[in-house]
N, C-alpha and C positions, 0 to 999 in steps of 0.2 A: 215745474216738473223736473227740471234738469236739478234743480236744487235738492231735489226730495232724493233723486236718485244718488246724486252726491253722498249725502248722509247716509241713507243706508248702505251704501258701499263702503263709508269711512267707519261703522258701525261695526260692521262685517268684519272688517279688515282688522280692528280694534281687539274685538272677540277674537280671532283667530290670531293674532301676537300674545295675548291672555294667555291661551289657552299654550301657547309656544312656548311660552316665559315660565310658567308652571311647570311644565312638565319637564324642559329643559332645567330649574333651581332643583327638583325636586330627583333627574337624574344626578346633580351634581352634587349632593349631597355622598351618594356612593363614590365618588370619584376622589373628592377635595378631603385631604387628612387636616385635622385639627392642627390649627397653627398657632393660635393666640388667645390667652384669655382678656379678657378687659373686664375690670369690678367696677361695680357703679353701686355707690352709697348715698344715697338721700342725704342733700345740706345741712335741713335737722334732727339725723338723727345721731343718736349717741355714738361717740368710737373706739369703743374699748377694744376694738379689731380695726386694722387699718388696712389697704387696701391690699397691701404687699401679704399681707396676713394670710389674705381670705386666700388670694394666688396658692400659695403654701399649702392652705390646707386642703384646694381643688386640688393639687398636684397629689397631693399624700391619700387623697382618696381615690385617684387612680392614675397610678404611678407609668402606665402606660398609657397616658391622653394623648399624647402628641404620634402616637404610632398610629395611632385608629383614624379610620376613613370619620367623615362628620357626623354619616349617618347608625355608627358604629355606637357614638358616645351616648351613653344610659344619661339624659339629664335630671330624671325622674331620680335614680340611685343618688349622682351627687346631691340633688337638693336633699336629700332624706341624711344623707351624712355630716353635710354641715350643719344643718337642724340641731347636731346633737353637740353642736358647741354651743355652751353655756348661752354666749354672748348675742345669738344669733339666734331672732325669733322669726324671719322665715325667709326663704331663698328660692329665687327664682331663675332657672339658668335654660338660657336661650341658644340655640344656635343660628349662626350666619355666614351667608355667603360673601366676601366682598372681593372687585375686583373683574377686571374683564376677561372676555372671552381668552384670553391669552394667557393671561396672569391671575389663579384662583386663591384667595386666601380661604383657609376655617376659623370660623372665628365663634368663639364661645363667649355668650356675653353673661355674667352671674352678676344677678341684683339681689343685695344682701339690704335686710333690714334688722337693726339690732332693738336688744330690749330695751326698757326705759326704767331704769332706777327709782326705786321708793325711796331706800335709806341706803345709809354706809357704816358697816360696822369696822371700827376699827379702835384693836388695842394689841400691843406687843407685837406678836407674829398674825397676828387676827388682823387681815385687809380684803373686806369683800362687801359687792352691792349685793341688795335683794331687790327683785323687782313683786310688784304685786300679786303674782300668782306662785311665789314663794323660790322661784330660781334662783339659785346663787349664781355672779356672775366674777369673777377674779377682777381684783382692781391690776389696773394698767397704769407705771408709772407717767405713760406721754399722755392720760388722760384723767379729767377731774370730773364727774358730775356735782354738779353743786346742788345736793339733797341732803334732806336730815343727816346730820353724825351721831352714831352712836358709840357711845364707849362704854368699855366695864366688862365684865363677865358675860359675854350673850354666847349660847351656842348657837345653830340654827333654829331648831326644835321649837326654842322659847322665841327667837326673830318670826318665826312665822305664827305661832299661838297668837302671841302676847301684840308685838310691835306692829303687824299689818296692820291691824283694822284699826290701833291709834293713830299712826303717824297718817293714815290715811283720811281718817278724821281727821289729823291736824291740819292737813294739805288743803282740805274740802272746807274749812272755814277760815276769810281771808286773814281776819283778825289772828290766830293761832299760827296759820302761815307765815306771817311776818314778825309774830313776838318769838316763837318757838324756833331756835336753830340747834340745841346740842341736847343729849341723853345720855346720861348716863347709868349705868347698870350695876348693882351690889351683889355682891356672893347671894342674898338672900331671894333677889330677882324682883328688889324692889328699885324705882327710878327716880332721880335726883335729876332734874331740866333746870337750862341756862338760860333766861331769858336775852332777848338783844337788848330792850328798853328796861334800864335798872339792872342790878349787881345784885340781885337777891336769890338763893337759890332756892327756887320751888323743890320741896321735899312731895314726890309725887304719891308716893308708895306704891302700892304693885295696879298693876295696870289696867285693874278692873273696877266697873262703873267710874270709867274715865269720862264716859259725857255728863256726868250729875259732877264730877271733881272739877273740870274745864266750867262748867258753869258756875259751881261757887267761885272759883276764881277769877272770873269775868265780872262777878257783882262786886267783889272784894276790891280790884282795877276799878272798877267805876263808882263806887264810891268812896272807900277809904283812900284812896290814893288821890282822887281827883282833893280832897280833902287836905290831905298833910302830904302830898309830895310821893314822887318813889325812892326816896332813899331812909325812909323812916324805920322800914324793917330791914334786916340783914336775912332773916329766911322766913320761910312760910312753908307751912307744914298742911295737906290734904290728906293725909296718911290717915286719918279716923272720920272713917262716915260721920257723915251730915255736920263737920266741924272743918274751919280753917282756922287754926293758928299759926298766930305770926309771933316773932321775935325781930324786938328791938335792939337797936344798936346799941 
């Protein structure tokens, strides 16, 4: 009996620090002005923004944070404004109390997650990722994604027509994945690929009914080559429906 009474008293007691603790973090929110941001990026995700970045561009979105009581700062607003950096597919910014009754810090926690690069275009002054839903993303010299290269003449217009849904096809079969690393692009907006395995330049031509052009090329791999080697042609040409020619060395 004395036990039972125990527990509901400790119960009681429990509930009502609860409810103390709540209402006291939630008065102090009005009181504690924004003191500190802290950015937190996921291990894997990509870093074309780095942490000191993102601080930058929380600051530049409202140049008055650190004047505002906690419960002052819009977090809804900031996350809507980093959103609209390229880099940055979606943000979450938290506030916190830390600190004791004595000593209150405001602390703003932003958890930024960045996009994921498809390909990389890059020629002359032309350096930039596309990720799949067509975003361009500025390349960062303190970062590399290791995804498709494309080079040659691409504007955007034709990276998003033409290049998504190949290199995404190429991505989605392992085989393609691992033989296909480089693209290149002609004034005419036809494409020329490096293979890794053999020194031959596949002559692609423009970039449609690429799944029927990948699979002549896959039967052409399996058996002429298993055949006579891969160094028997010097190029291969898929440029004319239902036809692969090759040139020998």
């Amino acid at each position: 009996m004395f036990k039972r009474i125990l527990n509901i008293g400790l119960i009681v007691l429990a509930g009502i620090f609860l409810v103390f603790t709540m209402a006291f973090s939630s008065g102090s929110l009005s009181k504690v002005k924004c003191d500190e941001i802290t950015v937190v990026i996921p291990d894997d995700s990509p870093r074309f923004i780095d942490e000191a970045e993102v601080t930058r561009l929380v600051k530049a979105a409202d140049p008055k944070l650190f004047e505002r009581k906690l419960d002052q700062v819009n977090a809804h607003t900031l996350e809507l404004k980093l959103e609209k950096t390229p880099a940055i597919k979606n943000a979450e910014v938290f506030r916190h109390i830390e600190g004791d009754r004595m000593d209150f810090k405001g602390h703003l926690v932003v958890e930024v997650t960045q996009r994921e690069p498809l390909f990389r275009v890059k020629d002359g002054q032309t350096d930039y990722y596309m990720d799949e839903a067509g975003v361009v993303i500025p390349a960062n010299p303190k970062f590399t994604s290791h995804v498709m290269l494309v080079t040659g003449q691409v504007d955007e217009k034709f990276a998003r027509k033409e290049l998504i849904p190949l290199i995404e096809f190429i991505n989605g079969d392992d085989f393609w994945k691992a033989q296909i690393k480089q693209v290149a692009v002609n004034g005419s907006g036809e494409l020329l690929m490096v293979p890794l395995v053999g020194d031959q330049i596949i002559e692609f031509g423009e970039a449609t009914n690429y799944r029927e052009k990948f699979r002549n090329l896959k039967a052409l791999y399996a058996q002429a080559f298993n055949e006579f080697g891969w160094d028997k042609y010097k190029k291969i040409s898929l440029k004319y429906k239902d036809q692969v020619v090759c040139t020998k060395r």
